[in-house]
BALOBA-1460 file (C-alpha; in Angstrom, 3 decimals):
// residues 335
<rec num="1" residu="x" x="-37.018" y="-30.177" z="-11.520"/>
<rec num="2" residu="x" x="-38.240" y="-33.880" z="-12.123"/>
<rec num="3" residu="x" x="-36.366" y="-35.547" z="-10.052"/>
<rec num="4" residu="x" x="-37.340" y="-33.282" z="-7.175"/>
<rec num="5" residu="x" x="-40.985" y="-33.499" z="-8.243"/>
<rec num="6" residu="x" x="-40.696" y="-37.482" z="-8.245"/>
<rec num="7" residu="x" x="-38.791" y="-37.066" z="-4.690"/>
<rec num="8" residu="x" x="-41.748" y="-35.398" z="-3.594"/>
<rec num="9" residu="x" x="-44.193" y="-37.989" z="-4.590"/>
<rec num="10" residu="x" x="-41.751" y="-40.388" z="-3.161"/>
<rec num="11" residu="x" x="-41.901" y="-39.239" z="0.333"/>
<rec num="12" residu="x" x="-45.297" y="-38.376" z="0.058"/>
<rec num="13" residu="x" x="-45.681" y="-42.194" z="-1.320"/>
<rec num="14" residu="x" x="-44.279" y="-42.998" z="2.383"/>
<rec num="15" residu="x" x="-46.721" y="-40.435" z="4.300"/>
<rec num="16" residu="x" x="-49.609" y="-42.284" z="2.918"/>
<rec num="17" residu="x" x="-48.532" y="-45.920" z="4.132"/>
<rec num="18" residu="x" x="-47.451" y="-44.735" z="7.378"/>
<rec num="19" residu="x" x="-50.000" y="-42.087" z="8.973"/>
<rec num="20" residu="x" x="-52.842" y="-45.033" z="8.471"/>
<rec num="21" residu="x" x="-50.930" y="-47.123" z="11.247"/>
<rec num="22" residu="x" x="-50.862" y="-44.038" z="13.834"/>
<rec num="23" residu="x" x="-54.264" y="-43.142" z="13.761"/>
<rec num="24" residu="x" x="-54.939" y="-44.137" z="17.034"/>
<rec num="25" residu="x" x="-53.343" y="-46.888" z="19.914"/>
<rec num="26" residu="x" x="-54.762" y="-50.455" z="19.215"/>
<rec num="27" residu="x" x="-54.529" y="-50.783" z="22.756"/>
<rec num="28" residu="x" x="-57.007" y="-48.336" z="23.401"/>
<rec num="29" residu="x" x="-60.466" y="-49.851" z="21.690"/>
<rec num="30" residu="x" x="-62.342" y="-46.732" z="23.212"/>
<rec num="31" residu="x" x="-60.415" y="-43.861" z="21.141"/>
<rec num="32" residu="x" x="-62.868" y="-43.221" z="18.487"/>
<rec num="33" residu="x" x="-61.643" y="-44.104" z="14.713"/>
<rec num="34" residu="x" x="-59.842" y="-41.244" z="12.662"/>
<rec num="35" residu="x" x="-62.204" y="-40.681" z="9.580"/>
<rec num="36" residu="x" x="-61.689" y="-43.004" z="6.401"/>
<rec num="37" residu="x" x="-59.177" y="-41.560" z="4.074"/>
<rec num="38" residu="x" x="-59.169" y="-41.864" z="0.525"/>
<rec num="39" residu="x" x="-57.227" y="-44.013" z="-1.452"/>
<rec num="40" residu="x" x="-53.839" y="-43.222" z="-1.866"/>
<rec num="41" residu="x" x="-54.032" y="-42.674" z="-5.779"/>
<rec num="42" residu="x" x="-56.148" y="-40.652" z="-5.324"/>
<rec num="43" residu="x" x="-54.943" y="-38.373" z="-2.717"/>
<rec num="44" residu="x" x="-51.567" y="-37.873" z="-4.985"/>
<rec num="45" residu="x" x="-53.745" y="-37.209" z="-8.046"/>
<rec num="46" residu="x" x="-55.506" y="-34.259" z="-5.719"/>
<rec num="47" residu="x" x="-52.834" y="-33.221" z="-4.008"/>
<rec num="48" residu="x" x="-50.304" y="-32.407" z="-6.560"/>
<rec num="49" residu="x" x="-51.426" y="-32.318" z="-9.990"/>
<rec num="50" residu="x" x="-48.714" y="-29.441" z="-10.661"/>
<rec num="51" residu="x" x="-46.080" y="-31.940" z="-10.136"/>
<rec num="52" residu="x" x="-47.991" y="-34.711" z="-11.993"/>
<rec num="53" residu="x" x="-48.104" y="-32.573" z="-14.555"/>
<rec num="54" residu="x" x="-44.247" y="-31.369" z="-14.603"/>
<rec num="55" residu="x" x="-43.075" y="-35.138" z="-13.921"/>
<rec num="56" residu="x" x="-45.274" y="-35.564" z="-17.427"/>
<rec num="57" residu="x" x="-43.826" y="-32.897" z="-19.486"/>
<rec num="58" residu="x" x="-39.953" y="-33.702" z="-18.114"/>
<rec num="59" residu="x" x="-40.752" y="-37.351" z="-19.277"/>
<rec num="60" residu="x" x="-41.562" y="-35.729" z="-22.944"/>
<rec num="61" residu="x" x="-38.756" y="-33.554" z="-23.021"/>
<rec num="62" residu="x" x="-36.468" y="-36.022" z="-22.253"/>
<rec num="63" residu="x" x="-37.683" y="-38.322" z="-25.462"/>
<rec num="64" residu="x" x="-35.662" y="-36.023" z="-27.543"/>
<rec num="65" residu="x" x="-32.336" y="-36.696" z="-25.847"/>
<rec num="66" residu="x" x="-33.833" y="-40.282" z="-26.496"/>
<rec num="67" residu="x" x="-34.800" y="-39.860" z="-30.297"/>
<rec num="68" residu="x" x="-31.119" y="-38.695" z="-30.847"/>
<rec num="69" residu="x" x="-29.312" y="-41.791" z="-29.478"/>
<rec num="70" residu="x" x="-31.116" y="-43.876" z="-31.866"/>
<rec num="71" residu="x" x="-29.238" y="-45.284" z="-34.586"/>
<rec num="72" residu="x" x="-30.171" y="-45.404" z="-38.249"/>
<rec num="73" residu="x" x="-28.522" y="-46.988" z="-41.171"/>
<rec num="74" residu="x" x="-26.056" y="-44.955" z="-43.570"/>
<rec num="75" residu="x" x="-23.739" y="-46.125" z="-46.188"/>
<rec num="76" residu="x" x="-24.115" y="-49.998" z="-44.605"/>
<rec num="77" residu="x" x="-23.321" y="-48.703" z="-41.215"/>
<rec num="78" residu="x" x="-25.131" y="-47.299" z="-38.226"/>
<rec num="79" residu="x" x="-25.054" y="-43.398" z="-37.266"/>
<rec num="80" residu="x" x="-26.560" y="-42.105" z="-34.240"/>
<rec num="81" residu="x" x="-29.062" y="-39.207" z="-34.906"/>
<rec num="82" residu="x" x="-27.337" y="-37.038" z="-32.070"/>
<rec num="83" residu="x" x="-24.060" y="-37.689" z="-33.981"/>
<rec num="84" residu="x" x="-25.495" y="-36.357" z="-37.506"/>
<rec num="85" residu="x" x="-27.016" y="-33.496" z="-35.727"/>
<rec num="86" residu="x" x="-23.617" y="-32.061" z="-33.932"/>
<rec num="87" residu="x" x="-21.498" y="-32.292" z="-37.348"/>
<rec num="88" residu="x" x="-24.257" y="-30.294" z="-38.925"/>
<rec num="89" residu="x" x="-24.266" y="-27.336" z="-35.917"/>
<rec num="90" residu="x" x="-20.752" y="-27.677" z="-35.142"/>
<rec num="91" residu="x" x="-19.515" y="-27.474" z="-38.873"/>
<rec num="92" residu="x" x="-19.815" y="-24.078" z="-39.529"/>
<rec num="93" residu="x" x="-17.622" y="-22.843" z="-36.566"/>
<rec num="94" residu="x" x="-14.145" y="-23.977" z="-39.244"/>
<rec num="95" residu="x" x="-15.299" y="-21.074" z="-41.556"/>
<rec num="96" residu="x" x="-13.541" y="-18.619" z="-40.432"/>
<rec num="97" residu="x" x="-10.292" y="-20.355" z="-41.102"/>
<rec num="98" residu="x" x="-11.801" y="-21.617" z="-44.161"/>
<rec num="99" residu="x" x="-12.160" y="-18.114" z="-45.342"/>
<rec num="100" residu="x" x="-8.209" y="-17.274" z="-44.311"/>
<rec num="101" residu="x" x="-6.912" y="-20.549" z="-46.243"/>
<rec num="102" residu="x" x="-6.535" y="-19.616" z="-49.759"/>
<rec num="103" residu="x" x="-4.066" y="-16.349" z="-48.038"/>
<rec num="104" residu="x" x="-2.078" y="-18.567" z="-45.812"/>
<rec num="105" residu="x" x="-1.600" y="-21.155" z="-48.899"/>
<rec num="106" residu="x" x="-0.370" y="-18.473" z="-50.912"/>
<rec num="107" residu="x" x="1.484" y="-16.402" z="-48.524"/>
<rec num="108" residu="x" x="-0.848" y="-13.429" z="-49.093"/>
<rec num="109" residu="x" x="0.925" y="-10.578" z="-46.531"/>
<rec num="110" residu="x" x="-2.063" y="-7.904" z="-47.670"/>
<rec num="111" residu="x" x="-4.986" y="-10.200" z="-47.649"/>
<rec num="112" residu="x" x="-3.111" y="-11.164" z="-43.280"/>
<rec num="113" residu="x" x="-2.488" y="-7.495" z="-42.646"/>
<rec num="114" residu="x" x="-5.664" y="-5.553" z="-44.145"/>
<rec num="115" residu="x" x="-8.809" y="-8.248" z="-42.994"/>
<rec num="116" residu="x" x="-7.244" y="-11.377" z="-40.589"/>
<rec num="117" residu="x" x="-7.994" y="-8.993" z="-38.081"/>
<rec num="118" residu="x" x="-12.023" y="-8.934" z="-38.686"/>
<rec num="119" residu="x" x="-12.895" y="-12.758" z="-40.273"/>
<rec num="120" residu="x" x="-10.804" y="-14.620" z="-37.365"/>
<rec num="121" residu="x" x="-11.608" y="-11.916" z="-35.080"/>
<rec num="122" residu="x" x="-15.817" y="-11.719" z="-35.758"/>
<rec num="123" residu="x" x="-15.122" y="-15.993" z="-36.114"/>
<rec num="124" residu="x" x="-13.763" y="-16.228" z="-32.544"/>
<rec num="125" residu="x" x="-16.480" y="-14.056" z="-31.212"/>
<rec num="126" residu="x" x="-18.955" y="-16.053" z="-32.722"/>
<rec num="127" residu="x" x="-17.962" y="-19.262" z="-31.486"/>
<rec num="128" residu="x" x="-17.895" y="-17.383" z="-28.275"/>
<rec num="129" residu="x" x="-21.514" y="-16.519" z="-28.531"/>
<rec num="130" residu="x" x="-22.280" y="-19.800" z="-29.601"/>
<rec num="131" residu="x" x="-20.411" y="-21.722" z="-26.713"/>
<rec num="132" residu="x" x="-22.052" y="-19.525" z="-24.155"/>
<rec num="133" residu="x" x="-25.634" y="-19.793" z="-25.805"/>
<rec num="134" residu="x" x="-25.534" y="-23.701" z="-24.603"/>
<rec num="135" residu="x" x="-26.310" y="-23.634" z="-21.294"/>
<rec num="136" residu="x" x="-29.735" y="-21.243" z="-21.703"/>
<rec num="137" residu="x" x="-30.350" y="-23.572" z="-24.072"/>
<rec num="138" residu="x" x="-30.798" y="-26.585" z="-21.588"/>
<rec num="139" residu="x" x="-32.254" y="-23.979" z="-19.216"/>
<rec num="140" residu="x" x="-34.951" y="-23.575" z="-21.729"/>
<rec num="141" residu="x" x="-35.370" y="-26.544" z="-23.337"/>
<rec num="142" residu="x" x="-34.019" y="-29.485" z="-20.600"/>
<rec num="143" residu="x" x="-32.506" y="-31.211" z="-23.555"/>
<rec num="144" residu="x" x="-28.572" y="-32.306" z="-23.478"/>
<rec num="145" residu="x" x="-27.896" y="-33.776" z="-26.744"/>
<rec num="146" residu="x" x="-26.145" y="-30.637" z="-27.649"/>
<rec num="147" residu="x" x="-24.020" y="-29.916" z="-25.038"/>
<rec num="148" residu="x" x="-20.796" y="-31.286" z="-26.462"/>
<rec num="149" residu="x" x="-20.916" y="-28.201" z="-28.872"/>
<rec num="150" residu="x" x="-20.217" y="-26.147" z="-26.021"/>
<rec num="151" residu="x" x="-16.579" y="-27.568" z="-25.976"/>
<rec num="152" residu="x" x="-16.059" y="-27.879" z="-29.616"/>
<rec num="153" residu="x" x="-17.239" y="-24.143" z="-29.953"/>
<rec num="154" residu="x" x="-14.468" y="-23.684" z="-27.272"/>
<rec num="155" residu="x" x="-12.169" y="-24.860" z="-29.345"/>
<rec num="156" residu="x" x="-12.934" y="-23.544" z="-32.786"/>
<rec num="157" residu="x" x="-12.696" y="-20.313" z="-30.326"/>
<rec num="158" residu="x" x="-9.158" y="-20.601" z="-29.240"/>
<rec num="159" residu="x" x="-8.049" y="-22.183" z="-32.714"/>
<rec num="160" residu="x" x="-9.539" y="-18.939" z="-34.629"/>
<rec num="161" residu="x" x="-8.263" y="-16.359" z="-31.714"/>
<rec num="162" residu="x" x="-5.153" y="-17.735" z="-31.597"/>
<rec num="163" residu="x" x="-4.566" y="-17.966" z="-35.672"/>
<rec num="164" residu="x" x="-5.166" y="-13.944" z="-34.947"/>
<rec num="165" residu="x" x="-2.943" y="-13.059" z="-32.669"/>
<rec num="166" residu="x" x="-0.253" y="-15.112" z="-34.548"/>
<rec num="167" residu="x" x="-0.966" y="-12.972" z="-38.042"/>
<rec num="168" residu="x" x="-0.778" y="-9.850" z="-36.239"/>
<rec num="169" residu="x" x="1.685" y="-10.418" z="-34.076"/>
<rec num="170" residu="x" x="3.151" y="-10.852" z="-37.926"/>
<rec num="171" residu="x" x="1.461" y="-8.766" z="-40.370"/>
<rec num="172" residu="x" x="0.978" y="-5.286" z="-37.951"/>
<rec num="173" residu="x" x="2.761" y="-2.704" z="-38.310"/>
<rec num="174" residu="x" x="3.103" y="-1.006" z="-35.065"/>
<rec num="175" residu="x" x="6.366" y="-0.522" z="-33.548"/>
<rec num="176" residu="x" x="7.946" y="-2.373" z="-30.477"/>
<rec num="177" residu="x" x="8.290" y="-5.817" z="-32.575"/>
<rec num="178" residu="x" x="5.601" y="-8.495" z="-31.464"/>
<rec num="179" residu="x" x="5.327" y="-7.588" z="-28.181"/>
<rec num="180" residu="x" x="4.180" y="-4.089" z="-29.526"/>
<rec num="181" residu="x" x="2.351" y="-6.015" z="-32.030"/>
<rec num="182" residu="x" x="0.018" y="-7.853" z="-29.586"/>
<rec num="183" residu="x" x="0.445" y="-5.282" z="-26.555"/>
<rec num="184" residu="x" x="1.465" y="-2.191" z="-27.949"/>
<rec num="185" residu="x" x="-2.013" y="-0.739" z="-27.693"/>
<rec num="186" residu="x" x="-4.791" y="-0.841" z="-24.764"/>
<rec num="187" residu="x" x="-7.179" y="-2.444" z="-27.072"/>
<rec num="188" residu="x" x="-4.691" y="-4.795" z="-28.143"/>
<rec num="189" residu="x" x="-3.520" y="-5.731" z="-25.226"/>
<rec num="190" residu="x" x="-6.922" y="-6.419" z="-23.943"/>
<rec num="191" residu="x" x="-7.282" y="-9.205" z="-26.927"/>
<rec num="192" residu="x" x="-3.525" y="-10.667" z="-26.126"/>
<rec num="193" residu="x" x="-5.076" y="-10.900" z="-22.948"/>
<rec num="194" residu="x" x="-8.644" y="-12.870" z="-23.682"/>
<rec num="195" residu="x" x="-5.879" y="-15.289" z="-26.200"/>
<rec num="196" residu="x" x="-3.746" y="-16.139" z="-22.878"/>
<rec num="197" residu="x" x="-7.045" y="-17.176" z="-20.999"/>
<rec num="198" residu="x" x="-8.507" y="-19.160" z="-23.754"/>
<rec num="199" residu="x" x="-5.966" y="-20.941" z="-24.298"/>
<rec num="200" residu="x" x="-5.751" y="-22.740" z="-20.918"/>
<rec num="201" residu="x" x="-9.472" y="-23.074" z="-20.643"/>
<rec num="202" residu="x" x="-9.535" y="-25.259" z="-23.717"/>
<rec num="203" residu="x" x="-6.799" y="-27.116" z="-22.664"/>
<rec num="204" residu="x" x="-8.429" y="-28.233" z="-19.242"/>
<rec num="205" residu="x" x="-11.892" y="-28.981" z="-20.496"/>
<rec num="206" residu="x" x="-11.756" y="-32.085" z="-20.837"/>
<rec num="207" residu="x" x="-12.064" y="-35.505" z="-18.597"/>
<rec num="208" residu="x" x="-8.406" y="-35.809" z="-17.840"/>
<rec num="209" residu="x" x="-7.967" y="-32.211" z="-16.523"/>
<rec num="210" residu="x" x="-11.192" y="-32.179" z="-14.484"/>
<rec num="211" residu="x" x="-10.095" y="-35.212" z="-12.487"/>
<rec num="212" residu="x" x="-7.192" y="-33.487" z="-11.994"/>
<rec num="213" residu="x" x="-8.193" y="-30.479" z="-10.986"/>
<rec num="214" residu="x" x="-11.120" y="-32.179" z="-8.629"/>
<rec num="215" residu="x" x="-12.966" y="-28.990" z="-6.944"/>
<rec num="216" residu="x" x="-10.526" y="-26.444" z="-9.400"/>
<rec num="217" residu="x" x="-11.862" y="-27.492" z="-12.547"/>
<rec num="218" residu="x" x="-15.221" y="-25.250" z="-12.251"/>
<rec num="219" residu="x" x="-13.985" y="-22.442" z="-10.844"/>
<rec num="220" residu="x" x="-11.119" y="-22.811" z="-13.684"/>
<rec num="221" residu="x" x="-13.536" y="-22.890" z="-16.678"/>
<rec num="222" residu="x" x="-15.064" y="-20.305" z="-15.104"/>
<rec num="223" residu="x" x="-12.230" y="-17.772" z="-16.907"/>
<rec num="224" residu="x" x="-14.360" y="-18.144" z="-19.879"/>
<rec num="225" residu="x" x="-16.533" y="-15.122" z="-18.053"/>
<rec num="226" residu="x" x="-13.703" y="-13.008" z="-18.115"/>
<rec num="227" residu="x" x="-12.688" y="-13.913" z="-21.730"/>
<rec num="228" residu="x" x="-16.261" y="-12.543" z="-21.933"/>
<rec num="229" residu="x" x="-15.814" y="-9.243" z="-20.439"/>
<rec num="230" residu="x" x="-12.590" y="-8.484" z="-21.788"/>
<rec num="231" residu="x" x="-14.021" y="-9.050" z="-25.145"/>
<rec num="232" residu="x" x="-16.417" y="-6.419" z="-24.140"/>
<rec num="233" residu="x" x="-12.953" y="-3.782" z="-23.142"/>
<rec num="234" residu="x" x="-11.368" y="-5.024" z="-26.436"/>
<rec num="235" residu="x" x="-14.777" y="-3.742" z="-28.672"/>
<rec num="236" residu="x" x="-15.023" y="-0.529" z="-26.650"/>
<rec num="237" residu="x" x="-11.591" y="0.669" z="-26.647"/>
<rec num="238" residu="x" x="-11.046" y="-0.776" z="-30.385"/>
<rec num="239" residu="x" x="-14.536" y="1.998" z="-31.642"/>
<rec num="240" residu="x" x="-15.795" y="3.420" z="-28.800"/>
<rec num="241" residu="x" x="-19.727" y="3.575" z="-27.735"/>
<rec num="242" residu="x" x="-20.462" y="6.297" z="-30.044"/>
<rec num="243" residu="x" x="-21.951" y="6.163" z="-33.873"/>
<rec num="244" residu="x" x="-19.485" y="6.414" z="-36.841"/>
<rec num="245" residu="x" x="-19.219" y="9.330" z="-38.894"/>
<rec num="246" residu="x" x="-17.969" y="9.373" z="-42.442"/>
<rec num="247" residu="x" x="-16.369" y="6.030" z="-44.032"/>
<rec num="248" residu="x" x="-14.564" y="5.606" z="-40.467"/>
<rec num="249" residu="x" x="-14.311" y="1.974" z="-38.991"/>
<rec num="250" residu="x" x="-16.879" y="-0.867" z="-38.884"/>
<rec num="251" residu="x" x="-20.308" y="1.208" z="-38.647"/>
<rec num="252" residu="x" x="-20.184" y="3.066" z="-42.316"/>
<rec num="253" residu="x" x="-22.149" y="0.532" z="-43.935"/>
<rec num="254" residu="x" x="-24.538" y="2.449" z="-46.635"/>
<rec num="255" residu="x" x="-27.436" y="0.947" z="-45.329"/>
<rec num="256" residu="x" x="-28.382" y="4.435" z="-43.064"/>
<rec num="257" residu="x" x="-28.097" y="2.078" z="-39.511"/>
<rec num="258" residu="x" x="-24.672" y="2.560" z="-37.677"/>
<rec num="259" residu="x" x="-25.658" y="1.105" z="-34.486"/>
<rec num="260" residu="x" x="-25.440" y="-2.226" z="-35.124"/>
<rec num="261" residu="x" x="-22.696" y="-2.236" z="-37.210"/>
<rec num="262" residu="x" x="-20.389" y="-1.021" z="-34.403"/>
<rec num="263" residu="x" x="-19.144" y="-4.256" z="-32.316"/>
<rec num="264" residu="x" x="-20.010" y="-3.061" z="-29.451"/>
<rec num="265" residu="x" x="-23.520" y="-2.463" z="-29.884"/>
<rec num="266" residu="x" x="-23.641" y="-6.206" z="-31.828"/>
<rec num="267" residu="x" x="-21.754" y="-7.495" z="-28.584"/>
<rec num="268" residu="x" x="-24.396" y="-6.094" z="-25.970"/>
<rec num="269" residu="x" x="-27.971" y="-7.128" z="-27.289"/>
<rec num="270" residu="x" x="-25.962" y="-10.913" z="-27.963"/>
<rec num="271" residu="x" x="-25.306" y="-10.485" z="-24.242"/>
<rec num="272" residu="x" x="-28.039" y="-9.773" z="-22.550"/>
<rec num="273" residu="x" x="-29.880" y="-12.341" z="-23.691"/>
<rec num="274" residu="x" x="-27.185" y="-14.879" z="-22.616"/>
<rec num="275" residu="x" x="-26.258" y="-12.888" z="-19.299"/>
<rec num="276" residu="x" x="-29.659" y="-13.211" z="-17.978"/>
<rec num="277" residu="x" x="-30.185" y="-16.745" z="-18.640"/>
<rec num="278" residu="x" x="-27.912" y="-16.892" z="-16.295"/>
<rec num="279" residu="x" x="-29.198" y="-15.206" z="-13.301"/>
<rec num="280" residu="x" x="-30.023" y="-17.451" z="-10.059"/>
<rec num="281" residu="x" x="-34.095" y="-15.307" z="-9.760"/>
<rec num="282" residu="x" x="-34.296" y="-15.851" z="-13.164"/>
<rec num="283" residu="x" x="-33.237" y="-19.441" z="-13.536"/>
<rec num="284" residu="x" x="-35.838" y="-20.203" z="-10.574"/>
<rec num="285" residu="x" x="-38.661" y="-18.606" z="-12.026"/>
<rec num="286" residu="x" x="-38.234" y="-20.907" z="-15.251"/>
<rec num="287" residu="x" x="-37.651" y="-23.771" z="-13.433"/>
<rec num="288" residu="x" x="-40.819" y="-22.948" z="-11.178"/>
<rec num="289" residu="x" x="-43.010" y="-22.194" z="-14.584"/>
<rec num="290" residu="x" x="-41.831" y="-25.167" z="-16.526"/>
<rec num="291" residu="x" x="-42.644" y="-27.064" z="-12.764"/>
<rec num="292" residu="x" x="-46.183" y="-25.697" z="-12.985"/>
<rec num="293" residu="x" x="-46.205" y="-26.937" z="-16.814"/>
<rec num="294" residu="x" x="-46.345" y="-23.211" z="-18.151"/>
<rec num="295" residu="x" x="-43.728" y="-23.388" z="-20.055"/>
<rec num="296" residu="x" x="-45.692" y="-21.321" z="-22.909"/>
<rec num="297" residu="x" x="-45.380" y="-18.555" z="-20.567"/>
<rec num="298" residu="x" x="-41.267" y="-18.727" z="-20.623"/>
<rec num="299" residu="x" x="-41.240" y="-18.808" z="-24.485"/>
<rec num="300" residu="x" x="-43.674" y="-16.162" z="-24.649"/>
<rec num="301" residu="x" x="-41.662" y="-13.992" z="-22.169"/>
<rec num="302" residu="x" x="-37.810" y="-14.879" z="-23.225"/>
<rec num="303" residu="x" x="-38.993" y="-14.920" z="-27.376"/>
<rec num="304" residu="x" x="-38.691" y="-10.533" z="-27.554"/>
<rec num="305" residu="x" x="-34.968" y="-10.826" z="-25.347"/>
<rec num="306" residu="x" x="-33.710" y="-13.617" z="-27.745"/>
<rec num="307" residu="x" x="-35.048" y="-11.951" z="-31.076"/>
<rec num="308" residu="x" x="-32.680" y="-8.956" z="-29.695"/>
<rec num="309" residu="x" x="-30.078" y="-11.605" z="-29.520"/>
<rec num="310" residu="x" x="-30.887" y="-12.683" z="-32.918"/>
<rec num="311" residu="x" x="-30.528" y="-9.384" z="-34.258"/>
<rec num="312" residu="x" x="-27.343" y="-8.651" z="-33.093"/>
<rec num="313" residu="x" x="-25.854" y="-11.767" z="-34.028"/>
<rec num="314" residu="x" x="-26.966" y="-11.870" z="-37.347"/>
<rec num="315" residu="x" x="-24.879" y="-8.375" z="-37.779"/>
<rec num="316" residu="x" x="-21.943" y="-10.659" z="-36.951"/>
<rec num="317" residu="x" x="-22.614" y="-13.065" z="-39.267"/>
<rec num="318" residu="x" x="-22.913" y="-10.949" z="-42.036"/>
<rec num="319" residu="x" x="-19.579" y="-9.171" z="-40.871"/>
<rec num="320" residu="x" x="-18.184" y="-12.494" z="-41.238"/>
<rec num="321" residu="x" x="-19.454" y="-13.234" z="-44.156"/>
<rec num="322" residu="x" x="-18.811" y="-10.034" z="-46.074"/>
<rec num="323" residu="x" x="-14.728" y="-10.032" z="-44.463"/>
<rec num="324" residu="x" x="-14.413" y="-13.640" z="-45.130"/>
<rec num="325" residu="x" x="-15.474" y="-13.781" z="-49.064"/>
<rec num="326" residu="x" x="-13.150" y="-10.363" z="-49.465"/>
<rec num="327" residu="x" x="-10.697" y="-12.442" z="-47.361"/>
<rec num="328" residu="x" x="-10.962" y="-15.663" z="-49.248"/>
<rec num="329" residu="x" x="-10.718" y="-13.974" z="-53.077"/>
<rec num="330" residu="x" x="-7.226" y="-12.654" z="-51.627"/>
<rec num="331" residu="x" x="-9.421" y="-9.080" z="-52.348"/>
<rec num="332" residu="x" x="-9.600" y="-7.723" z="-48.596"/>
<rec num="333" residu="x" x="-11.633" y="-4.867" z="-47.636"/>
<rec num="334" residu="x" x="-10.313" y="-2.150" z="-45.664"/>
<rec num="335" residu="x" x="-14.110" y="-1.086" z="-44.500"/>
């Protein structure tokens, strides 16, 4: 949106020093004068204060991206402030496996077969969530600093996905060996499926395999949708839309609110939010508001959609949380 604003005042820049000259023909004395114009200055300053005022506040914005490339002093050598910053956000994405090391150092089959399932399984969706929440982010804010998360939450994604299709292609106990294992079931096959996309994804995005893949590479990475909606076939065909009953699957929880303990119900109000941050109308009329210098106005509208997202996440967190510590005492919980 800046640079088009300060390709605007550009060209309009160019208007004012040319339209003087063609008032009227020098070689005509009689043609009456075209009235005096004001300055130029001022003109622009009339003329478009909305983009005056956008150019300002993109100029602002962009002093964060410049506050985190400065350096500061640590231990006798210099850090970068971005640097700091994205070890801090990116660090929690190795808890999941955290959680599943004490089992796979002591060869724990129960703690692999009874909760691997749900702490890498609720880890990989949440470094899904989290990998797909950074481009609303720069929507919102126009700050880039954080983008490289997006890849390392990729990553942590495929490392904690993967680590749980290996332990139940393992540790299940359905019949047909690992194929029946990983495939056997709809549901299952539908996660054997999202682990054979991911996999490539993560492997391309990087410099090396975009130059490769030249015009490919996009339309590549852009699998990661469908990793997306097949997690949403996985959730539905692994509980179903409707509420739990009895001590059932993942929405008896003893705290008298099913819905958002079932997946699927955590899954949707996480994406909306990040679905329609993604919408061309949508996109536009932020990038029109923050033009005008309204940005209040897209904080004060998107704040109820991403408190929805909040909510639901947090439900997957504290599935994490509550599989992981069961997972991590080698004391796993069959809830």
């Amino acid at each position: 949106m800046a640079r088009n604003s300060v390709g605007t005042q550009t060209d309009d820049a160019w208007a004012g020093y040319i339209n003087p000259r063609t008032q009227y023909d020098r070689s005509d004395l009689s043609q009456p004068a075209a009235p005096a114009k004001a300055p130029l200055g001022a003109r622009k300053a009339k003329e478009k204060p909305a983009a005056d005022h956008g150019l300002q506040r993109r100029t602002a914005k962009n002093r964060v991206d410049e506050w985190m490339e400065v350096d500061f002093k640590f231990g006798g050598s210099r850090i970068k402030r971005k640097a700091v910053a994205l070890v801090l956000l990116g660090a929690p994405a190795v808890i999941p496996l955290f959680f599943m090391l004490p089992a796979l150092l002591t060869l724990n089959s129960n703690t692999f077969a009874v909760s691997v399932d749900d702490t890498l399984g609720s880890g990989a969706e949440i470094c899904l969530f989290l990998c797909l929440l950074v481009t609303p982010a720069v929507t919102i804010t126009g700050q880039h600093w954080f983008v490289p998360l997006r890849r390392w939450y990729g990553i942590m994604m495929a490392a904690t996905s993967v680590g749980d299709a290996v332990a139940a292609g393992i540790t299940d106990t359905f019949a047909g060996g690992v194929f029946g294992r990983l495939a056997g079931h709809v549901f299952e096959l539908m996660g054997f499926l999202m682990v054979m996309l991911v996999v490539p994804v993560v492997c391309t995005s990087n410099p090396w395999a975009q130059k490769k893949l030249g015009k490919f590479w996009k339309p590549f990475q852009r699998l990661t949708y469908a990793i997306w909606g097949l997690l949403a076939a996985h959730l539905v065909l692994l509980e179903g839309f409707g509420f739990e009953r009895g001590s059932n699957g993942s929405g008896f929880a003893g705290d008298g609110d099913p819905i958002f303990h079932q997946r699927f119900y955590q899954y949707s109000a996480c994406s909306f939010f990040l679905l329609l941050l993604r919408l061309p109308p949508v996109k536009r009329w932020i990038a029109d508001r923050q033009k005008e210098g309204r940005n209040w106005l897209v904080y004060a509208t998107l704040v109820p959609i991403f408190a929805l997202f909040m909510l639901g996440f947090i439900f997957i967190i504290n599935e994490e949380i509550f599989k992981g510590i069961d997972s991590f005492t080698n004391n796993p919980s069959n809830e």
